[in-house]
C-alpha positions in Angstrom: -1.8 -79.3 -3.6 -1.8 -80.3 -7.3 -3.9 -77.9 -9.4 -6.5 -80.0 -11.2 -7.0 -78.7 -15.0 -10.0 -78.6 -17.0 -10.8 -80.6 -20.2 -9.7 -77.4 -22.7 -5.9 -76.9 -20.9 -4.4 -77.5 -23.6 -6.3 -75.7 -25.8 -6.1 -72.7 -23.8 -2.6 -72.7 -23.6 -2.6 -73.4 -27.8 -4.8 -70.2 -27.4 -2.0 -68.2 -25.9 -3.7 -68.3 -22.3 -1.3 -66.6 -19.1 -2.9 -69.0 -16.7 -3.3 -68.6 -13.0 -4.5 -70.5 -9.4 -7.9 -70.1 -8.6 -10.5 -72.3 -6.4 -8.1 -75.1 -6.8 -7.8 -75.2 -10.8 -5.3 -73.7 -13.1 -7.2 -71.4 -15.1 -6.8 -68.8 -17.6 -6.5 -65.4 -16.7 -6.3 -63.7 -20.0 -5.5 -64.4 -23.6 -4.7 -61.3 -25.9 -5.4 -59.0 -23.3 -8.1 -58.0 -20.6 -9.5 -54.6 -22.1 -9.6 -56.5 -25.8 -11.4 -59.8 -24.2 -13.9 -57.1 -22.3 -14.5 -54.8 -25.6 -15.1 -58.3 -27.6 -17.8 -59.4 -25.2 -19.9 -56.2 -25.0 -19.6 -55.4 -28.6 -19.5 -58.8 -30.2 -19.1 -62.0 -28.6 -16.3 -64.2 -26.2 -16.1 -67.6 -25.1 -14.9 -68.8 -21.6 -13.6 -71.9 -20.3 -15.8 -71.8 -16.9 -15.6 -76.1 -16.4 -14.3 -75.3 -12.8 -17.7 -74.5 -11.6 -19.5 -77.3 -10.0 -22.9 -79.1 -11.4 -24.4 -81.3 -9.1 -28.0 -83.6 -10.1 -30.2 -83.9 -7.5 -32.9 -86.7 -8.6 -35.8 -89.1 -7.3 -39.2 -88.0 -6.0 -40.3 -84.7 -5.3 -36.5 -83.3 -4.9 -37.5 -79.9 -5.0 -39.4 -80.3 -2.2 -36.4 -81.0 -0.4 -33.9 -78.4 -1.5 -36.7 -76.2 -1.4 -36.2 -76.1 2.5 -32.6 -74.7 2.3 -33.3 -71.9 0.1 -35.6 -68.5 0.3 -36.6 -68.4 -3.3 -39.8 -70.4 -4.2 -38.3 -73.0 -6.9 -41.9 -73.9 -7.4 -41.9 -70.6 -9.9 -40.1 -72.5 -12.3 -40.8 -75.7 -13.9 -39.1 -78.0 -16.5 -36.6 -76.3 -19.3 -36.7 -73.2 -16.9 -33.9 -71.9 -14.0 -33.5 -69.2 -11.4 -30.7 -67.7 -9.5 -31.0 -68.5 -5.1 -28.5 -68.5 -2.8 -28.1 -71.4 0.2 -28.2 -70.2 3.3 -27.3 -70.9 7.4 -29.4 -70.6 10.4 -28.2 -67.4 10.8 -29.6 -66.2 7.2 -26.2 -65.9 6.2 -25.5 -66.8 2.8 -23.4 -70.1 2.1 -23.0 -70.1 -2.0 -25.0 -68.8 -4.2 -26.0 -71.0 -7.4 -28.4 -71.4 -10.3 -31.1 -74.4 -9.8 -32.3 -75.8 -13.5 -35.2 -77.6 -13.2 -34.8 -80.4 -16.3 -38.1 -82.3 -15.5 -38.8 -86.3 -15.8 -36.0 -88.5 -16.6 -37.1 -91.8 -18.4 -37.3 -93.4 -15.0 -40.1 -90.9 -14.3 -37.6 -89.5 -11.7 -37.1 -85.7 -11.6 -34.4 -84.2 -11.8 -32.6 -80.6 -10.7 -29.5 -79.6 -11.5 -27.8 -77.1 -9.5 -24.2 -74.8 -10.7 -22.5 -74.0 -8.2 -18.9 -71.9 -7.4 -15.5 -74.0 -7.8 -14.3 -72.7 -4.3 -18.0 -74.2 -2.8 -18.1 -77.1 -4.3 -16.8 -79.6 -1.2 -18.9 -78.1 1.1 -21.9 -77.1 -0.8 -21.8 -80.8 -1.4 -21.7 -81.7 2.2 -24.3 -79.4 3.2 -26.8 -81.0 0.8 -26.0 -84.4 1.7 -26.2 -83.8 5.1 -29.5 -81.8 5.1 -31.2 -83.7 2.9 -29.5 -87.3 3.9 -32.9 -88.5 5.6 -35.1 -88.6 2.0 -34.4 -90.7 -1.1 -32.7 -87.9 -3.2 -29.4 -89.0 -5.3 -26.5 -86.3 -5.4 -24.1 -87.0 -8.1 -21.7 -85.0 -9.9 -23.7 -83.9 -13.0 -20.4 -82.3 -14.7 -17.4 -85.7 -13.8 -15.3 -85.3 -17.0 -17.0 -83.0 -18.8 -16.8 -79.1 -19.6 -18.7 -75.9 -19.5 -18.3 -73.0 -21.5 -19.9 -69.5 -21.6 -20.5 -68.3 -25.0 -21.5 -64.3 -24.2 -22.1 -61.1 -25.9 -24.7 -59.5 -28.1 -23.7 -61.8 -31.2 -23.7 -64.7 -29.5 -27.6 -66.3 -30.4 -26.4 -65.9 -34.2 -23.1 -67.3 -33.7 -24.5 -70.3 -32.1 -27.2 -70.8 -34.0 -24.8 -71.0 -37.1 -23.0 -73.9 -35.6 -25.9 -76.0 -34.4 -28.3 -74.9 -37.2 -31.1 -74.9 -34.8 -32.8 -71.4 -33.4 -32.3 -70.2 -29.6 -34.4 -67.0 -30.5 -37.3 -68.2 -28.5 -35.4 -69.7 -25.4 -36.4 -66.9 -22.8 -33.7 -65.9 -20.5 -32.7 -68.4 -18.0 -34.6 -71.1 -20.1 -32.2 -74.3 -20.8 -33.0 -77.4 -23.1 -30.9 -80.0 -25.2 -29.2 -79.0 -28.3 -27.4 -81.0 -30.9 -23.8 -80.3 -32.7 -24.6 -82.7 -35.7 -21.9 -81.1 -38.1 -19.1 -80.8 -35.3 -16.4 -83.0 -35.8 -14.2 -85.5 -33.6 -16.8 -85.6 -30.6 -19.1 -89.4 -30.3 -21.4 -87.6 -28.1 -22.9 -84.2 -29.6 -25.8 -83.0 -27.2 -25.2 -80.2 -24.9 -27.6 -78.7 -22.3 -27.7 -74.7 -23.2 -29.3 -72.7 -20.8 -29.3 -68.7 -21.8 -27.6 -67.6 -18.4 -24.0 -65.7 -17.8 -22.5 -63.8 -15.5 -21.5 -60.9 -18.0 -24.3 -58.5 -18.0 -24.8 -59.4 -21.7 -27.3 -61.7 -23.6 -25.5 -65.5 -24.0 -25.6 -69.1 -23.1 -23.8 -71.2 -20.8 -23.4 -74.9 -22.0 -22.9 -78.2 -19.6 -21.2 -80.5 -22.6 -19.4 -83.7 -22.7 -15.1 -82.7 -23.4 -14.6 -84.2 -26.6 -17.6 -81.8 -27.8 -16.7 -79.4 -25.9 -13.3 -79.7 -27.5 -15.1 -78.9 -31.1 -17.2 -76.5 -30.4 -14.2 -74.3 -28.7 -12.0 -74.7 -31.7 -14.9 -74.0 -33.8 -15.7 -70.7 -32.1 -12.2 -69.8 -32.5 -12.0 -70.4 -36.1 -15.1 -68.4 -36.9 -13.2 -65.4 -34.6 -15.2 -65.5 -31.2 -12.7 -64.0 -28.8 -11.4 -66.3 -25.7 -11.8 -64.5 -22.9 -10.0 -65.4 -19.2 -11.0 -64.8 -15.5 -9.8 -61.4 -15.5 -12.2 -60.3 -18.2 -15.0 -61.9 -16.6 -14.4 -59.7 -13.5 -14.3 -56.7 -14.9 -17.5 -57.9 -16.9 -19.4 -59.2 -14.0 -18.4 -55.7 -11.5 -19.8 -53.5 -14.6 -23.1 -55.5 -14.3 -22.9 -55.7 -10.6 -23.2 -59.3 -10.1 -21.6 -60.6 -6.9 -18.6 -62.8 -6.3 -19.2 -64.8 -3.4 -16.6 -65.0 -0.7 -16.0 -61.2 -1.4 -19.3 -59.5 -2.4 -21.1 -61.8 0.1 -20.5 -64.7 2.3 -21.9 -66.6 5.5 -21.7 -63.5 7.4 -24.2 -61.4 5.4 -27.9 -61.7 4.5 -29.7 -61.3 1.2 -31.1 -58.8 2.6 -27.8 -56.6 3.0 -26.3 -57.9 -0.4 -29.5 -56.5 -2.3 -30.9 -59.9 -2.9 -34.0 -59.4 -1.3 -36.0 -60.3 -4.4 -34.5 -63.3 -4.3 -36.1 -64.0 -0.7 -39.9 -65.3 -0.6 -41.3 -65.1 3.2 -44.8 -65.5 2.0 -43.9 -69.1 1.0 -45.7 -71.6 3.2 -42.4 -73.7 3.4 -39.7 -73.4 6.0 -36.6 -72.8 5.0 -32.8 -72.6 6.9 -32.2 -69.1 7.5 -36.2 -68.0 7.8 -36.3 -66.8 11.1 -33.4 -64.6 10.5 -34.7 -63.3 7.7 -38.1 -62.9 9.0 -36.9 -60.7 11.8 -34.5 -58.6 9.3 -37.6 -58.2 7.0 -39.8 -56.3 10.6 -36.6 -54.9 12.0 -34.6 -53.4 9.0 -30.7 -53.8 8.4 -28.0 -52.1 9.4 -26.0 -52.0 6.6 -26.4 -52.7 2.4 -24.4 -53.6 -0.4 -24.0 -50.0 -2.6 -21.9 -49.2 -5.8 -19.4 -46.8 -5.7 -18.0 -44.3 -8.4 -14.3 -43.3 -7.9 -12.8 -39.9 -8.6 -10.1 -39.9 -11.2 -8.1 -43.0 -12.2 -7.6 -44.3 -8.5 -8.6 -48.5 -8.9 -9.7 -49.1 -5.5 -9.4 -53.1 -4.8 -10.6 -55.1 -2.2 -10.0 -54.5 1.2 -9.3 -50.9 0.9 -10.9 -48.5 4.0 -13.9 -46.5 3.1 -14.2 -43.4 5.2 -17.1 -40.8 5.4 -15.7 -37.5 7.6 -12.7 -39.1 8.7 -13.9 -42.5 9.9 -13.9 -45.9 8.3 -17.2 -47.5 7.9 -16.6 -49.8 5.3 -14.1 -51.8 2.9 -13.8 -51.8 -0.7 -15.8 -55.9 -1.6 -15.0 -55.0 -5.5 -13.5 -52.9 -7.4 -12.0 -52.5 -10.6 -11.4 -49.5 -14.1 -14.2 -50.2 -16.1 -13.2 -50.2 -19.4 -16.7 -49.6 -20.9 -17.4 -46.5 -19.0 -13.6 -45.5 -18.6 -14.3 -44.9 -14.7 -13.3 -46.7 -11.4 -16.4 -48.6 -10.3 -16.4 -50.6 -6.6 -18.7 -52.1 -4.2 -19.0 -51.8 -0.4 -20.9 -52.5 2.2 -22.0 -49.0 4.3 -24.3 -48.1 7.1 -28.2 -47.7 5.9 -28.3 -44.1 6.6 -25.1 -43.7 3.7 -26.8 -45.7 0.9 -28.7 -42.9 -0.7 -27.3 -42.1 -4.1 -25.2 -38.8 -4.6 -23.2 -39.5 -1.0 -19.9 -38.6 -1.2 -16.9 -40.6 0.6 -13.8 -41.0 0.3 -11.6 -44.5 -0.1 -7.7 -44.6 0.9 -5.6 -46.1 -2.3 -2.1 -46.5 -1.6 -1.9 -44.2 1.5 -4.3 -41.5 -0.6 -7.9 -40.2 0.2 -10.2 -40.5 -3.4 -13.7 -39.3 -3.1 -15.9 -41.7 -3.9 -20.2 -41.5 -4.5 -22.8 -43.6 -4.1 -24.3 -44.6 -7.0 -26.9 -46.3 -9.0 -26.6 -50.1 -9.8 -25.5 -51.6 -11.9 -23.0 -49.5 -13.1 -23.5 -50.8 -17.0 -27.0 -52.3 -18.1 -27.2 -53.4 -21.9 -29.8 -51.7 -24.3 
């Protein structure tokens, strides 16, 4: 299968990107050099090329009611130029994708309008199980992104970077807040309004943008030239693990729950809707789980990756999800799912890396959290 490419190829490759498969794109994987592309990001600022996500627009009347019955979180917390993170879900409370839902308000056809980001690898089905579930009410599903781009500008410089190149202030969008912005000095681009939503999947403050190519185009070169960092895949891994956000199809999938992935707050039982997945869910909530998503810390330099056995006195009861060095903390950080009765912090294990026993310990999440 032909690898589709996003709208800044090129300019990645100009960049000096080592690019790579992944979900069906050809995507950068690193530019000067993972550990320099982390570093940047938690002490300054990097910009990522993320336009293989999915965006979907769900418009007409009421359309939150609607995708409010196939997810747990109560979308009726947020209202226009605000977001929040849900996952979708099966009968069986297991998640499908998990995804960000902005709510943009009134269109000039008095329609309303969601927009929903979703994961590149989902994007097919995701798209299929909205369609189909929500096929009987007048609700449009289009492809909100078609042509265009999306970039992550993130790190603790980032609000005054952007706010240079826009000349407009972000200070007092709150996080997870979105509304239009305007490039008016960028050149080469016809269309210069971006959606910016203050979102990201580093673990730092920064803004994700859903932007037309030809501005998207500008704005990367332009956040080259004044030094921002490009940053690939791998650094947004590493990023991502440190903050303990989950990568769906390894930290979570249709076989577990909220629940066991330590997204409970995200689930809302007190909600008079229904929702797919609430009588799972409902009985999890009275019964308890069996087993819950923990962070692990790693003894010595061993990297412990996914898939690799987790073993408490001898027998496996687990697998690595995640793991990777983390280059802020200089220690080998990992995720797992384990039995409830080994969650508590301080519990020692031990996880087999290349045919060696490492003892591992529970610990606190997320391993990094930003001042």
């Amino acid at each position: 299968m032909e690898l589709k490419r996003t709208p800044l190829y090129e300019l990645c490759i100009t960049a000096g990107a080592r690019m790579v498969p992944f979900a069906g794109w050809e995507m950068p994987i690193q530019f000067s050099g993972l550990v320099k592309e982390h570093q940047a990001v938690r002490q300054n600022a990097g910009v990522f090329d993320i336009s293989h996500m999915g965006v979907l627009r769900l418009s007409g009347e009421n359309p939150k009611d609607y995708l409010q019955q196939l997810v747990p979180s109560d979308l009726y917390r947020i209202g226009p130029g605000e977001a929040c993170y849900t996952v979708l879900l099966n009968e069986k409370g297991g998640i499908i994708d998990d995804l960000i839902v902005y709510d943009l308000g009134q269109d000039n056809n008095k329609k309303e309008n969601l927009l929903i980001v979703i994961n590149a690898a989902c994007f097919e089905s995701d798209t299929r199980w909205l369609k189909d579930n929500l096929k009987e009410y007048k609700i449009d599903i289009s492809d909100a992104k078609k042509d265009g781009a999306l970039l992550a500008l993130q790190g603790r410089q980032s609000t005054e970077i952007i706010e240079q190149i826009c000349e407009d202030s972000l200070n007092n969008l709150p996080r997870f807040g979105h509304r239009q912005i305007t490039f008016n000095k960028l050149e080469n681009c016809s269309l210069k309004t971006a959606l910016i939503a203050r979102t990201g999947y580093t673990g730092e403050d920064g803004f994700e943008l859903l932007l037309p190519a030809d501005l998207a185009k500008s704005l990367w070169e332009k956040l080259l030239s004044e030094g921002v960092q490009p940053c690939g895949l791998g650094a947004r891994d590493t990023l991502r693990l440190e903050a303990a956000m989950h990568l769906y199809g390894q930290d979570m999938n249709c076989s577990t729950t909220p629940f066991e992935a330590g997204l409970g707050w995200l689930v809302h039982l007190e909600m008079p809707k229904q929702f797919i997945g609430k009588a799972a869910l409902d009985l999890q909530a009275k019964e308890g789980i069996n087993r819950r998503l923990v962070g692990l810390q790693i003894d010595q330099r061993a990297i412990a990756r996914n898939g690799y056995q987790v073993l408490y006195e001898g027998q496996q009861v687990g697998e690595i999800t995640s793991g990777t060095w983390s280059p802020t903390l200089q220690k080998a950080i990992a995720l797992t799912y384990l039995p409830t009765n080994l969650t508590s912090i301080g519990t020692e294990l031990q996880v087999e890396i290349r045919g060696e026993l490492h003892l591992a310990k529970v610990v606190k999440r997320p391993f990094y959290r930003r001042n």
